[in-house]
C-alpha positions as CSV (number, residue, x, y, z in Angstrom):
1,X,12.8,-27.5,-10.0
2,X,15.3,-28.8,-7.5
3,X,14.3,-31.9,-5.8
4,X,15.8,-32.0,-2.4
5,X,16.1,-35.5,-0.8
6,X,13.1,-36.1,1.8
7,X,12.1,-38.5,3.8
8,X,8.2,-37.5,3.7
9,X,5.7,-38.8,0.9
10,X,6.0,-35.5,-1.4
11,X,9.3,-36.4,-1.8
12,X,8.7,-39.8,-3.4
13,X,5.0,-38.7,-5.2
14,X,6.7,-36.2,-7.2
15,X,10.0,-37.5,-8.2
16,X,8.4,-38.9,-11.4
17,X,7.2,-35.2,-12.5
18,X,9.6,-32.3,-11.5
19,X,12.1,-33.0,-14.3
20,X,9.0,-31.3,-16.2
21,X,8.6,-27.9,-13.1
22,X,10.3,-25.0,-14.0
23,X,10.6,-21.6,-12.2
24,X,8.2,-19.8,-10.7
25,X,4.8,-19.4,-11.2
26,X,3.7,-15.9,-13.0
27,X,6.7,-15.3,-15.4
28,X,5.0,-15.3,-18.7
29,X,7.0,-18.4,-21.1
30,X,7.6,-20.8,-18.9
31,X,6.0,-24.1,-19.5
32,X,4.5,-26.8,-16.8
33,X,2.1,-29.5,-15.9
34,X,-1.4,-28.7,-17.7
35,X,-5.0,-29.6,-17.0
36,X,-4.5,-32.7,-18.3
37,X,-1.0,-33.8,-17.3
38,X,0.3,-32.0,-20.5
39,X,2.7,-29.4,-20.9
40,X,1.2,-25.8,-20.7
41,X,2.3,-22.3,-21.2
42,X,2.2,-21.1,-17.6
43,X,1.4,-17.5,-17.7
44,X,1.0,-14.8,-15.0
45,X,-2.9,-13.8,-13.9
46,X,-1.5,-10.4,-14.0
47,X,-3.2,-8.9,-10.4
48,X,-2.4,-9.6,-7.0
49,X,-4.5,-10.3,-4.4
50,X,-5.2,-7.0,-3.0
51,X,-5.5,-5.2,-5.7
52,X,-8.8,-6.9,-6.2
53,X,-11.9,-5.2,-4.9
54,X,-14.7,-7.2,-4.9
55,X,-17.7,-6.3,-6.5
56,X,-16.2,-3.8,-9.1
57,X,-13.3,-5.9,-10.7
58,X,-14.0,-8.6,-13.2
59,X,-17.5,-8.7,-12.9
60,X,-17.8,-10.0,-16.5
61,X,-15.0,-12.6,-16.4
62,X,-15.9,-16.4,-17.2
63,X,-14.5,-19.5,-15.9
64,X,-15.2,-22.7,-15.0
65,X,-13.7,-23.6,-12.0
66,X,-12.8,-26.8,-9.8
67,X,-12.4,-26.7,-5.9
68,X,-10.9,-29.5,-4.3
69,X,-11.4,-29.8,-0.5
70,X,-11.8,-31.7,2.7
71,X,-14.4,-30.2,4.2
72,X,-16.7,-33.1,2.2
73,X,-19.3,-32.6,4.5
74,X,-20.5,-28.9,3.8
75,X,-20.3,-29.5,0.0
76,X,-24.0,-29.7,-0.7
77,X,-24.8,-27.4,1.8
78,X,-22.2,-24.0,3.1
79,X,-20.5,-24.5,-0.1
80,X,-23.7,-24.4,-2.3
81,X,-24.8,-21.2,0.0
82,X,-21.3,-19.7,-0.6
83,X,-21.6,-20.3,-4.5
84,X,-25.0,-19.0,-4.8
85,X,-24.1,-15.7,-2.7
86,X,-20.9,-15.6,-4.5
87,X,-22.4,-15.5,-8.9
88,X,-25.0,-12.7,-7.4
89,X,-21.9,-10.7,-8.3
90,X,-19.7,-12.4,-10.3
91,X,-22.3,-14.6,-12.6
92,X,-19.9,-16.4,-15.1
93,X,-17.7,-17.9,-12.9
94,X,-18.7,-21.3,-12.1
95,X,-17.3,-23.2,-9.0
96,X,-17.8,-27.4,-8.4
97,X,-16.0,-28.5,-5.4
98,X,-14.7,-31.7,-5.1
99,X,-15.0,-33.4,-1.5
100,X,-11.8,-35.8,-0.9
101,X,-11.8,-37.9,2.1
102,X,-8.8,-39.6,2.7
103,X,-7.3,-35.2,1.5
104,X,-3.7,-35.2,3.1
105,X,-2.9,-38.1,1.2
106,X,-4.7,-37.8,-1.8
107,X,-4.1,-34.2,-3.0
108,X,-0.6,-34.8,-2.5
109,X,-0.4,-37.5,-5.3
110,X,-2.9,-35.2,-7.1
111,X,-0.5,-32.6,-7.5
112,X,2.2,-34.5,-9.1
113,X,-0.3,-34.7,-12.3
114,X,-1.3,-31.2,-12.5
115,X,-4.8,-32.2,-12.7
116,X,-5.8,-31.5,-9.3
117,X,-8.4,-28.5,-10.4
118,X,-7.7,-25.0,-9.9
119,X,-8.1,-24.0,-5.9
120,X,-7.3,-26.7,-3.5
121,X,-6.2,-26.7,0.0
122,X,-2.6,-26.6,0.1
123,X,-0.9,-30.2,1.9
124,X,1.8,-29.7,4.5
125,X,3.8,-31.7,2.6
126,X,4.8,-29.4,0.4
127,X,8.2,-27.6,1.5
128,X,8.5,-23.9,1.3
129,X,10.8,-23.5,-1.8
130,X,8.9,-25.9,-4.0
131,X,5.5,-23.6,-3.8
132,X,6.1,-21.3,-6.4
133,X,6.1,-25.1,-9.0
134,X,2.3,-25.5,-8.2
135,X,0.8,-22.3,-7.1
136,X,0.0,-18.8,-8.0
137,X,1.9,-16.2,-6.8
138,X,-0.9,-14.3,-4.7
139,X,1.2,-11.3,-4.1
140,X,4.5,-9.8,-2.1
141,X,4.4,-10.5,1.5
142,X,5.3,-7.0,2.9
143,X,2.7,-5.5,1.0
144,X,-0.3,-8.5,2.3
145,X,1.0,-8.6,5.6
146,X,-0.5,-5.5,6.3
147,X,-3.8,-6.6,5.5
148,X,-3.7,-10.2,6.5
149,X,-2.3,-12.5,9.6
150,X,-0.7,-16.0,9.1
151,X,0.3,-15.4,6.1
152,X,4.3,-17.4,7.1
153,X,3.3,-21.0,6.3
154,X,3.1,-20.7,2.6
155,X,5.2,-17.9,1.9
156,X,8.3,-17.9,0.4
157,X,11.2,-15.8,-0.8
158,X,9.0,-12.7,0.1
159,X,5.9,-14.5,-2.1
160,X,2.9,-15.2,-0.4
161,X,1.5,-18.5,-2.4
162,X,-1.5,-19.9,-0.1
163,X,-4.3,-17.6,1.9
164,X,-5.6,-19.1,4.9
165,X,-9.0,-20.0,5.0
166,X,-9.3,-18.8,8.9
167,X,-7.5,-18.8,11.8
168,X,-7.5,-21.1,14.8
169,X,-7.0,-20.7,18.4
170,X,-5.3,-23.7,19.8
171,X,-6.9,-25.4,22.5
172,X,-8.9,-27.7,24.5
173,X,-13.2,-28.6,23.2
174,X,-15.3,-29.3,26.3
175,X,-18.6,-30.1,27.9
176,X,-19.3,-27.7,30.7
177,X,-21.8,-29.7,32.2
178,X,-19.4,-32.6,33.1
179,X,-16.9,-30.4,34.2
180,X,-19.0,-28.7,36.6
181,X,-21.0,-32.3,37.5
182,X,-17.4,-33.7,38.5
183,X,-17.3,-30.7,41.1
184,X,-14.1,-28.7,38.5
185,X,-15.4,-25.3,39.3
186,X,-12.8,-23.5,37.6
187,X,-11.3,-23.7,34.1
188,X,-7.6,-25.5,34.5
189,X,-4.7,-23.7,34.0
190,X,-1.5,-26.3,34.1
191,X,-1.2,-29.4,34.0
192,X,-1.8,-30.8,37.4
193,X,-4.4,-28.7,37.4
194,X,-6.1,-30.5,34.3
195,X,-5.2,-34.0,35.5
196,X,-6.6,-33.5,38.7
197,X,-10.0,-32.2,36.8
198,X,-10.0,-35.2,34.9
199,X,-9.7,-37.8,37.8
200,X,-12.3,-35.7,39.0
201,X,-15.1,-36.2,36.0
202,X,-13.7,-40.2,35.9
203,X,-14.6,-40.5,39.6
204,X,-17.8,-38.7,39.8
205,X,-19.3,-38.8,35.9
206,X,-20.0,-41.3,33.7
207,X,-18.1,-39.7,31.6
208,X,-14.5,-40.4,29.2
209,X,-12.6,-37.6,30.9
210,X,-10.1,-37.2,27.7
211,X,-10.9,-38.9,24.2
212,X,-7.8,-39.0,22.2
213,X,-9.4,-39.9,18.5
214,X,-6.2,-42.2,18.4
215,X,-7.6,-44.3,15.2
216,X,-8.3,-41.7,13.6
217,X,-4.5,-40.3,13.1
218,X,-5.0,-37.5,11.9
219,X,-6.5,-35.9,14.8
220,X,-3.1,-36.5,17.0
221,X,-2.2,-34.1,14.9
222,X,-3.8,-31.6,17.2
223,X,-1.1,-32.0,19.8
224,X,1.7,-30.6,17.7
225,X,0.1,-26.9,18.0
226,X,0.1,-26.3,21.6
227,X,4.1,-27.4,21.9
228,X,5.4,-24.0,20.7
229,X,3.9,-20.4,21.8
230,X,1.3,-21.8,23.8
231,X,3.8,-24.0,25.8
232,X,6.1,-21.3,26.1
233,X,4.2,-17.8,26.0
234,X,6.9,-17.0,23.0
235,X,6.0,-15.9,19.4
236,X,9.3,-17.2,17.9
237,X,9.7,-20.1,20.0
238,X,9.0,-22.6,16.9
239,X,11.9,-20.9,15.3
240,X,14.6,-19.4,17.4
241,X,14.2,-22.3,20.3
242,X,12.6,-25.6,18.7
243,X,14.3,-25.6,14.8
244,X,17.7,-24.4,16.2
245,X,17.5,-24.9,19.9
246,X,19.3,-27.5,21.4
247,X,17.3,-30.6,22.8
248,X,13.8,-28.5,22.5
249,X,11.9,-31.6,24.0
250,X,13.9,-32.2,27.0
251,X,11.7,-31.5,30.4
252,X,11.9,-27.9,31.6
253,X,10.7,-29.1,35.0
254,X,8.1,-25.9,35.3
255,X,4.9,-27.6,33.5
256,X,5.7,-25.8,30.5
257,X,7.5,-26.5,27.0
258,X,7.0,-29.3,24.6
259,X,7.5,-31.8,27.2
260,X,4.5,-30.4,29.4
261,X,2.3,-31.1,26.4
262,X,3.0,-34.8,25.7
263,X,3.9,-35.3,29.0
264,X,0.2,-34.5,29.9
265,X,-1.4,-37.2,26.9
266,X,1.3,-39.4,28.9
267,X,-0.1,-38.6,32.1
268,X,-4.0,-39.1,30.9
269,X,-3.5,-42.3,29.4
270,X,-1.1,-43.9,31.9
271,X,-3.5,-43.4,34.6
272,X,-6.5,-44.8,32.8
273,X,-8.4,-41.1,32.1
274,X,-9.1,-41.8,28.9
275,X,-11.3,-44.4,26.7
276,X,-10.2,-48.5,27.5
277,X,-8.7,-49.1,23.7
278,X,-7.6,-46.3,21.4
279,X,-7.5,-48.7,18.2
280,X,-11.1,-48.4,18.7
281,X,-12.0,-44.6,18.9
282,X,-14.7,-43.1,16.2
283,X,-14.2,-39.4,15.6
284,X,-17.4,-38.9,13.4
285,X,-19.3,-40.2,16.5
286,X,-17.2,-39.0,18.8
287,X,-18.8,-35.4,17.9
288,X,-22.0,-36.2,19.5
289,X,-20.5,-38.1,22.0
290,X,-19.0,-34.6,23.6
291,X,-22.2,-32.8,22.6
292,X,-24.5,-35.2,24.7
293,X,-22.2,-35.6,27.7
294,X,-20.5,-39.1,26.9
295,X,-17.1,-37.2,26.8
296,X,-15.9,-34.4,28.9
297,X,-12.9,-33.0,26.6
298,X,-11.0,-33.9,23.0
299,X,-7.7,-32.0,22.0
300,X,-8.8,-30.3,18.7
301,X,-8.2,-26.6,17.3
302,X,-11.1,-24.0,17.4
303,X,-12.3,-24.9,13.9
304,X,-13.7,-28.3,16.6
305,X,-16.1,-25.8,18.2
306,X,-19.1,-25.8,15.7
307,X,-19.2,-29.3,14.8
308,X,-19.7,-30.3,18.4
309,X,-21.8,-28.0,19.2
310,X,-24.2,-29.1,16.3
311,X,-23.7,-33.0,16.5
312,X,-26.5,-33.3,18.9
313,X,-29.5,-31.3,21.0
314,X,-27.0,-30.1,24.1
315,X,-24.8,-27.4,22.0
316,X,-25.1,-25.1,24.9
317,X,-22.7,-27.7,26.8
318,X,-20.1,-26.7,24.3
319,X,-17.3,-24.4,25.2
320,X,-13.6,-23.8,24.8
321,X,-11.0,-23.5,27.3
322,X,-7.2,-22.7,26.7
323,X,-4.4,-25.2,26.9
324,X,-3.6,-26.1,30.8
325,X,-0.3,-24.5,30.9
326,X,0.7,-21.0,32.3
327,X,3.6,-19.2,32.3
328,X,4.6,-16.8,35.1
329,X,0.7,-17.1,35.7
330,X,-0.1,-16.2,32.5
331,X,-2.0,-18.4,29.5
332,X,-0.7,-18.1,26.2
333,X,-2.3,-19.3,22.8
334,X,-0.6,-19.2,19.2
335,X,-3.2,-18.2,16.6
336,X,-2.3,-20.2,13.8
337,X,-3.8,-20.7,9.8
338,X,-5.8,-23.8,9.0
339,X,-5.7,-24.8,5.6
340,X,-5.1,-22.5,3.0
341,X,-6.4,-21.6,0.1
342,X,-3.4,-22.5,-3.4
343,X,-4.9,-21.7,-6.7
344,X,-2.7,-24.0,-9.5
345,X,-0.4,-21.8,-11.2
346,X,-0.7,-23.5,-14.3
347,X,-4.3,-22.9,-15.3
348,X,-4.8,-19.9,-17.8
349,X,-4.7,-16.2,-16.6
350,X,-8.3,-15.5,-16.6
351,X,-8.7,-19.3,-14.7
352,X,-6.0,-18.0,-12.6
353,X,-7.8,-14.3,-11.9
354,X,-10.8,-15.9,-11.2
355,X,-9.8,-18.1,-8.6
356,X,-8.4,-15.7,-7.0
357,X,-11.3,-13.4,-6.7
358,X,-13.5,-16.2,-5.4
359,X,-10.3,-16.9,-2.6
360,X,-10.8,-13.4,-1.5
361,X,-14.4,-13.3,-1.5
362,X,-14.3,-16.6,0.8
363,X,-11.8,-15.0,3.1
364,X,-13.7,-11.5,3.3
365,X,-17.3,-12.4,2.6
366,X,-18.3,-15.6,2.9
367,X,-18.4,-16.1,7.1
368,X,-16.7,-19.2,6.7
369,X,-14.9,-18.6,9.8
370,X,-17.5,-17.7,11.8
371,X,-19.3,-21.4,10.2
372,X,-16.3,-23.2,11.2
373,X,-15.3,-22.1,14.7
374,X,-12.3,-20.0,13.5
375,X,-10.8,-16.3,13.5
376,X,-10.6,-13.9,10.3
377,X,-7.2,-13.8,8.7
378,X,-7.9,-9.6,8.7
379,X,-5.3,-8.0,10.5
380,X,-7.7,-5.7,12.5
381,X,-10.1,-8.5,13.3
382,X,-11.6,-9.3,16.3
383,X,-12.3,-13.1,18.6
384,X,-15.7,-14.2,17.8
385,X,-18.1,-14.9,20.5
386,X,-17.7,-18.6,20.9
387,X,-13.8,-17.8,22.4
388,X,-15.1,-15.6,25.0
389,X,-12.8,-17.2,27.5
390,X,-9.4,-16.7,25.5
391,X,-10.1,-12.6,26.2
392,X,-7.9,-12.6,28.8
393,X,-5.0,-15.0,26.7
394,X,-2.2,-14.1,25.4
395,X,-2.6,-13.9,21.4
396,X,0.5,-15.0,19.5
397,X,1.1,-14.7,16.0
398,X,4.0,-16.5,14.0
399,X,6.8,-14.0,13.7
400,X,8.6,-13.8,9.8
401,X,11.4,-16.3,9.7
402,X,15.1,-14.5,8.5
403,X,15.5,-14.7,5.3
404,X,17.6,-17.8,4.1
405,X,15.9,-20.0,7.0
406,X,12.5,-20.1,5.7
407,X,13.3,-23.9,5.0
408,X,15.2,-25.0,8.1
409,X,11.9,-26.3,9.8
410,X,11.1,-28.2,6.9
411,X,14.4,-29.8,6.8
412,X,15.2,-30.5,10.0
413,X,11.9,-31.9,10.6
414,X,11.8,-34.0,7.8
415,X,15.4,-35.4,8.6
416,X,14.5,-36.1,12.1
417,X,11.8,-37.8,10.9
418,X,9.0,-36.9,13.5
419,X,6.9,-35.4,11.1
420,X,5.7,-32.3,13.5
421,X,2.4,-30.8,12.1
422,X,2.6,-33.3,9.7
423,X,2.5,-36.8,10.8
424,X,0.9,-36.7,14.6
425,X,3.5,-39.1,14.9
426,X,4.9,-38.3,18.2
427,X,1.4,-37.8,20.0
428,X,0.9,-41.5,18.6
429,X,4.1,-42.9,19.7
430,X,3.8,-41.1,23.4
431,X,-0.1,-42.7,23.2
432,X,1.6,-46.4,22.5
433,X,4.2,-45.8,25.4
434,X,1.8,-44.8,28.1
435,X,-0.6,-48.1,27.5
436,X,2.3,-50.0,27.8
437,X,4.2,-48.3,30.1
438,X,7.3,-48.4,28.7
439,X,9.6,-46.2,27.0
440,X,8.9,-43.2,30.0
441,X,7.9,-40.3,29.4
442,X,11.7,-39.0,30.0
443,X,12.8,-41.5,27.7
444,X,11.0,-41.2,24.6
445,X,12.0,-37.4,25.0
446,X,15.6,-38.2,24.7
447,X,14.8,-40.3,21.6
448,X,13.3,-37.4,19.9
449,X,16.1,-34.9,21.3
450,X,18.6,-37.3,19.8
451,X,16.7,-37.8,16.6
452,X,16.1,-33.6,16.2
453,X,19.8,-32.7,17.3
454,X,21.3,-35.1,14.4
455,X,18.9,-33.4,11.9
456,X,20.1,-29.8,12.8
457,X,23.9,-30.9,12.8
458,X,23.0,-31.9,9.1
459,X,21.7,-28.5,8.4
460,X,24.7,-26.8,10.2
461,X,22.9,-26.0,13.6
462,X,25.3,-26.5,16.3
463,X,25.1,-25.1,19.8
């Protein structure tokens, strides 16, 4: 495989290994990374994934499989429901997950050995054109497209290699009862409108109005999602307007864009609406911290929604709201894939086969989902009852990238060095400013502009 010079951790983890890759996954001959860190014969499973129909095909078929995941705290419970539901059907195919804490970093070494299992949760820090080295082909993306949403972020060359596990709405967790304590009678809907309702809840509640989860990292994260189609009410925004539009971070001076997002995490910390020291913030106990009325909001996807509501006695308090920004009046939210589902392309066909049927039965029969406060990847699904208030939202979906561009995100993001849905590096850095007050708000956007427009000159986007 062609090793492309990065600037993100894959990059240097799998240097040592992909003289040994070869093409892609599924033509019969080729050879890669075993179980063991060996060289295998990587052969094709033979079926797609919807050709499968669940409870009549491979019934019979034995395997012993490995699952490696994050979710380490539903192992010994959803997951041992799931596997017990799941061999009522299909009887010889064993599953053992593995529970990995520290998971973006981890599984990403993992996968330069080859012994990483046989389904995992794909990293974001693998790039597009390097899928096809590690993961099964699941099927052409025309044909799944029909059947399933998200399918874009781990699809490539018209290959669809990862299935996401569910699908999240983007937006803000909440306790109801502080908001309406604090006197914020309605749900806010820009900016102002949500700075105001925090000042509100930190003059009249005991409450932390906004909680980043700063130490954590990972959950700054969260930030990245609302910059594109919900900032902007566009589908293709991410596409057409930040990866090849010039200075996508500069201030629109309307409330909306990717500005209006960090320039609201500016806004909250700057004027002291959100906890003393953000070195210091606990996410496990942040979770009942929300559920019992200690904190008023976080700024976490959908999948946020059921383990707030059941980290304490006061889960009725729990609700969701939309991103406060509006465009032409209107609230928009992207629907986007969590983590999906890659099954290692160079176990053995029937390993292979079976993985894939317990992928689908998780993404059409298990509820997971519904457990985990997301939206089915089915195309004709519906919003579960927990997101009654995004009825009236604008639902966007990530359009198909032209062909030849699938990787421009990737690269320009990884030049740039900003690390946008990977890193939670600029939430972090706009965090750091606003405590000490210096670089503004305005100027930390013109480092980033600066940073991005160098990366897409590289790439051959000029404007």
């Amino acid at each position: 495989m062609k090793l492309k010079e990065r600037k993100k951790i894959i990059a240097c983890t799998l240097a040592g290994v992909m003289a040994f890759s070869v093409t892609a996954c599924g033509n019969g001959g080729d050879t890669g990374i075993g179980a063991k860190g060996k060289m295998a014969e990587k052969v094709s499973p033979g079926i797609t994934f919807e050709q499968i129909k669940l409870g009549e095909d491979y019934t019979d078929l034995s395997a012993d499989l490995k699952f490696l995941t994050h979710k380490t705290d539903v192992i010994d419970t959803t997951f041992t429901k799931y596997v017990k539901e799941f061999n009522k059907i299909y009887p010889n195919i064993h599953i053992e997950y593995e529970g990995i804490t520290n998971y973006a970093d981890d599984i990403t070494t993992r996968l330069t050995t080859g012994d990483w299992g046989d389904i995992c949760m794909i990293p974001t820090t693998v790039d597009k054109d390097e899928l096809e080295n590690y993961f099964t082909c699941m099927g052409d993306y025309d044909t799944l497209s029909k059947e399933y949403t998200m399918l874009q972020n781990y699809s490539y060359g018209g290959k669809v290699y990862g299935i996401p596990s569910m699908g999240n709405i983007q937006g803000i967790v909440y306790n109801k009862r502080i908001f309406e304590e604090a006197g914020v009678t309605e749900v806010p809907k820009t900016p102002d409108e949500f700075l105001a309702a925090l000042q509100k809840i930190k003059d009249n509640t005991d409450a932390i109005p906004l909680y980043t989860n700063f130490a954590a990292g990972w959950t700054m994260g969260a930030w990245d999602a609302y910059i594109d189609a919900c900032a902007t009410g566009q589908a293709d925004f991410a596409h057409e307007e930040r990866v090849k539009g010039e200075n996508p971070f500069a201030d629109r001076g309307d409330q909306t864009g990717p500005y209006a997002v960090y320039n609201t995490l500016y806004q909250s910390v700057a004027r002291g609406l959100t906890e003393d020291d953000p070195t210091t913030t606990d996410w496990e106990g942040s979770k009942a911290r929300l559920n019992n009325g200690e904190i008023a909001c976080m700024a976490l996807g959908s999948w946020s929604i059921i383990q707030m509501k059941n980290a304490g006695e006061h889960g009725d308090d729990v609700a969701y709201m939309p991103f406060p920004i509006s465009v032409d009046g209107k609230q928009y939210t992207n629907v986007g894939p969590d983590y999906n589902y890659g099954i290692n392309c160079n176990r053995t066909a029937d390993e292979q086969t079976a993985a894939m049927v317990y992928v689908k039965w998780l993404v059409e029969e298990s509820g997971f989902e519904t457990d985990e406060g997301g939206v089915p990847i089915q195309a004709d699904a519906k919003l579960p009852d927990f997101l009654e208030s995004f009825h009236e939202v604008g639902l966007l979906y990530d359009v198909p990238i032209p062909e030849g561009e699938e990787t421009l995100d990737n690269d320009v993001n990884n030049e740039s060095e900003l690390g946008i849905n990977v890193s939670g590096g600029m939430a972090k850095s706009v965090v750091e400013a606003a405590i000490d007050g210096h670089p503004a708000m305005d100027e930390l956007a013109a480092e980033w502009n600066g940073k991005w427009t160098a990366a897409q000159e590289k790439f051959g986007i000029t404007h």
